[in-house]
C-alpha positions in Angstrom: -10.4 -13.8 15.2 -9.1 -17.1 17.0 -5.3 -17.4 17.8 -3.9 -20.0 16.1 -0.5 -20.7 18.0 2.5 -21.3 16.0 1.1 -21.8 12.7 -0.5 -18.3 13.1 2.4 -16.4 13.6 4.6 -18.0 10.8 1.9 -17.4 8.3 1.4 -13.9 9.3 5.2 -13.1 9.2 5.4 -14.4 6.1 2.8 -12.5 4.9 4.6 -9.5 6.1 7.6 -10.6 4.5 5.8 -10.5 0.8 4.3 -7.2 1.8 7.1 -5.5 2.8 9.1 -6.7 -0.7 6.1 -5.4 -3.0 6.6 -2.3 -0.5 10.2 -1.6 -0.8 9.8 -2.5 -4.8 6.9 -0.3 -6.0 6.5 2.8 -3.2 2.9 1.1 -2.6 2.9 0.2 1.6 2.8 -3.6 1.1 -1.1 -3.8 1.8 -1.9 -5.1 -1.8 -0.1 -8.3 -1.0 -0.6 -8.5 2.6 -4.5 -7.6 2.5 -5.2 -10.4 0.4 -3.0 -13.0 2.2 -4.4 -11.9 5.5 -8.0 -12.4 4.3 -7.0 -15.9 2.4 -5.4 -17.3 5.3 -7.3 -15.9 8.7 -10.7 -15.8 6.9 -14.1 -14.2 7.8 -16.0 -14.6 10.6 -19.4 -13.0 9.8 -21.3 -12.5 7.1 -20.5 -9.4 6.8 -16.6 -9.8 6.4 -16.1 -7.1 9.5 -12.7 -8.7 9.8 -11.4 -7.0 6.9 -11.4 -3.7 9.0 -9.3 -5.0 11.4 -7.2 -6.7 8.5 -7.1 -2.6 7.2 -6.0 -1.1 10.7 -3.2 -3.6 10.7 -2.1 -3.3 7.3 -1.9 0.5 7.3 0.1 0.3 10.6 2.5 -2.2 8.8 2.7 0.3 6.0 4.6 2.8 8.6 7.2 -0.2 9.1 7.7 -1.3 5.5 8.4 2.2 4.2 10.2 3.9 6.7 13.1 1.9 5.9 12.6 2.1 2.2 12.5 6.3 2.3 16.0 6.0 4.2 17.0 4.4 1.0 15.4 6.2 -1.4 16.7 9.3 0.1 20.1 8.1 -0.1 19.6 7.4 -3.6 18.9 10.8 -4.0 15.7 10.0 -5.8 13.1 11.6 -3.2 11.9 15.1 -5.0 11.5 17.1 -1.3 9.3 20.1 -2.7 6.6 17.5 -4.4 6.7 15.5 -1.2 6.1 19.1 0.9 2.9 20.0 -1.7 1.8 16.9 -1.5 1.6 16.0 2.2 -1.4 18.2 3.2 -3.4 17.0 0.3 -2.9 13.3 0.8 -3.3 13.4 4.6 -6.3 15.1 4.7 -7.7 12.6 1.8 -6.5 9.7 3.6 -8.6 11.0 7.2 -12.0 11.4 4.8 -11.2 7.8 3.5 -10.9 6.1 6.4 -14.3 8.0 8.0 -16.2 6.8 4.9 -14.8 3.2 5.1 -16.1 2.8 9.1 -19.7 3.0 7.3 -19.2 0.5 4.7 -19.4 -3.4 5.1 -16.1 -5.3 4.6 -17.4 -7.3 2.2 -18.0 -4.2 -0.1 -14.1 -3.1 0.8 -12.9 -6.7 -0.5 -14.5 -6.1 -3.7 -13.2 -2.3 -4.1 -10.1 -4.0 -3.3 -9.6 -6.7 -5.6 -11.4 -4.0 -8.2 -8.1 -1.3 -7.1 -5.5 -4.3 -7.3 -7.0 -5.6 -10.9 -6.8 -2.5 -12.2 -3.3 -1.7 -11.0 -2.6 -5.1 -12.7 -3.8 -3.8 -16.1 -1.3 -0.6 -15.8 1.5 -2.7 -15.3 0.8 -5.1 -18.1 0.3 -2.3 -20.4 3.6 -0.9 -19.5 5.3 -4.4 -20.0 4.0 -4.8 -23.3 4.6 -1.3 -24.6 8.4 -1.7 -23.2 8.0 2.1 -22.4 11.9 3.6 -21.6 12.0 4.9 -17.9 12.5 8.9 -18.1 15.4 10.2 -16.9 14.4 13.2 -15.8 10.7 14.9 -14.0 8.2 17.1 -16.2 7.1 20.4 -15.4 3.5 18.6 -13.9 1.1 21.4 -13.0 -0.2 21.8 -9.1 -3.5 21.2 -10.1 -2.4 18.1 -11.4 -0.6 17.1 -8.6 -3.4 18.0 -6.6 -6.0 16.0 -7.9 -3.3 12.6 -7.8 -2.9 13.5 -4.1 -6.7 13.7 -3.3 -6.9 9.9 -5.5 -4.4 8.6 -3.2 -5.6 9.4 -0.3 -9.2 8.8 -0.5 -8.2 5.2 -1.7 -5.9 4.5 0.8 -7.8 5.8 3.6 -10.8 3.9 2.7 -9.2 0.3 1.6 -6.1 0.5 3.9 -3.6 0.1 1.3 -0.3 2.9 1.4 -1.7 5.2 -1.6 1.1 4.5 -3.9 -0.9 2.1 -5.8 -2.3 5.7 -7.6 0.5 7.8 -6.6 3.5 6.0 -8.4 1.1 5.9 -11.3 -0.6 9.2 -11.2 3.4 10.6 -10.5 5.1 8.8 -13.6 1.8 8.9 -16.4 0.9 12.4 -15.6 3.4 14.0 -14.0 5.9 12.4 -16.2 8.4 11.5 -13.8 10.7 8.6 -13.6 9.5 5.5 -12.1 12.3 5.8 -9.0 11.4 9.4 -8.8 7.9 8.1 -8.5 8.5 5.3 -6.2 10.4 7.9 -3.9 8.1 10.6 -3.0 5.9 7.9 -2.9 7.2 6.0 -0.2 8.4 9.1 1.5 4.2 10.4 1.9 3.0 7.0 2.7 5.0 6.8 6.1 3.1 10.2 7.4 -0.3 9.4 6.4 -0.5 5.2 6.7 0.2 6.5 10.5 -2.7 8.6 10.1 -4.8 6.0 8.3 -3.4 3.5 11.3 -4.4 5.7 14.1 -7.9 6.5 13.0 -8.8 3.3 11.7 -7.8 1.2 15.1 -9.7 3.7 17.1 -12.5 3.6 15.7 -12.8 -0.8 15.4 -15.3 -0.5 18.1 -17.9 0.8 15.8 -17.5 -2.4 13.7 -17.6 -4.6 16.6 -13.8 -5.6 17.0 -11.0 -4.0 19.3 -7.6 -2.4 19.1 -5.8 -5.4 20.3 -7.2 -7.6 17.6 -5.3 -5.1 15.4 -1.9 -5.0 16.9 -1.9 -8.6 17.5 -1.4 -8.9 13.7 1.6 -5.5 13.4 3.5 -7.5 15.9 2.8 -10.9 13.8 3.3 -8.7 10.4 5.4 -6.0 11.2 9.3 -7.8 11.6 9.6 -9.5 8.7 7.5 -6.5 6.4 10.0 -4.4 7.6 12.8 -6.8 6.4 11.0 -7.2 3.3 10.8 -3.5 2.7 14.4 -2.8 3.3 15.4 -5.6 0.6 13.0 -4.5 -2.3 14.5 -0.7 -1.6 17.7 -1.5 -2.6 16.3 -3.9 -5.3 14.5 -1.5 -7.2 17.9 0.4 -7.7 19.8 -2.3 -9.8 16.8 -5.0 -11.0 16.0 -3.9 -14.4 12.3 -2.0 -14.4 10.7 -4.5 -16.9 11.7 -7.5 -13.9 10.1 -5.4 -11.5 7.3 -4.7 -12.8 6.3 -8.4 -14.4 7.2 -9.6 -10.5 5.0 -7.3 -9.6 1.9 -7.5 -12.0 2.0 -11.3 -11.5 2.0 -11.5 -7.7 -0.8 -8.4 -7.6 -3.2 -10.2 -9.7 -3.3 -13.5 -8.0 -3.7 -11.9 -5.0 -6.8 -10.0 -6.9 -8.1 -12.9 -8.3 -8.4 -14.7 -5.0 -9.7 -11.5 -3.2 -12.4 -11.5 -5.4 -13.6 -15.1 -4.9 
């Protein structure tokens, strides 16, 4: 990937700056917004889109950033459920390390399609909740382990292999299965994302070689993203606490499926 001076590193921030607002809002890393951007406005350089590993090893590592800031809030919000988080953990982590493995043997251009495939379809969910004007629960079901289980495993086999946080299944999975509040949702979300994006992170940039690129190629984009996500990520955490659900979610759905319509061009 060229370096392209100043121009570079405002676009990128800004990039990081979306990210990290979709972050803090929706317990979901940022990578759904900054994936897209970063493969909309740095490009492809093969025919075989190998960038978009690179653009994954970055993202994930900007994940770490964006929601380590936003756990502090939710925590203080007291909206982070500790013993789901503990159950969890293992389940997801272990998901995330199979996902990335699989990913380093698939060609980038068949991860932008997943992609804009995963960000379309979180589109739909939120639509349908918009429309159905669904009441946010004020208090967690009684969801099984099994349950839980098989939302953690989801997660973190998509996240692992697309290099998005996992909470674009988790919040879902967590508040349509589980039955717990969106917030609730959004919290142990956020708070299982800042473990295993750093696993996701870690594996991923080692491994670049085997797709032709190089760690630094990756960390030049964290330090361009990474500032301003983490900015970003702080403001939507303490957003998502006053702005009304229905706002969040129509902000949301409306950014995410541009961004999935133009991945998938």
């Amino acid at each position: 990937m060229p370096d392209y001076g100043l121009q570079f590193w405002i676009v990128t921030g800004l990039i990081g700056l979306c990210g990290g607002l979709a972050g803090g809002l929706a317990g979901i890393g940022g990578s759904l917004v900054m994936l897209p951007g970063l493969a909309l406005f740095l490009g492809y350089h093969d025919a075989t889109h190998s960038e978009q590993h690179v653009y994954q090893a970055a993202a994930s590592a900007v994940n770490v950033l964006v929601t380590l800031p936003s756990v502090m809030q939710h925590q203080r919000a007291g909206v982070v459920k500790r013993e789901w988080v503990k159950m969890l953990m293992p389940i997801v982590a272990a998901s995330v390390i199979a996902g990335v493995l699989l990913s380093n043997v698939i060609e980038g251009t068949h991860l932008k399609r997943i992609l804009a495939g995963a960000i379309a379809a979180y589109c739909v969910w939120n639509f349908i909740r918009v429309v159905r004007k669904s009441p946010e629960r004020e208090h967690a079901g009684n969801a099984r382990k099994g349950v839980l289980s098989l939302i953690g495993v989801g997660a973190g086999m998509f996240s692992g292999l697309l290099g998005i946080g996992g909470g674009v299944l988790l919040v879902p999975g967590l508040e349509v299965l589980a039955k717990v509040p969106l917030r609730v949702a959004v919290g142990v979300s956020s708070s299982i994302i800042v473990v295993t994006a750093a696993i996701a992170a870690a594996i991923k940039g080692a491994t670049l070689g085997s797709q032709g690129h190089t760690f630094a190629e990756a960390f030049r984009l964290v330090v361009a993203l990474g500032p301003l996500a983490m900015l970003g990520g702080l403001i939507g955490a303490k957003l998502v606490h006053t702005l009304p659900l229905r706002v969040v979610r129509i902000v949301l759905t409306t950014i995410l499926f541009g961004a999935a319509i133009r991945m998938a061009m």
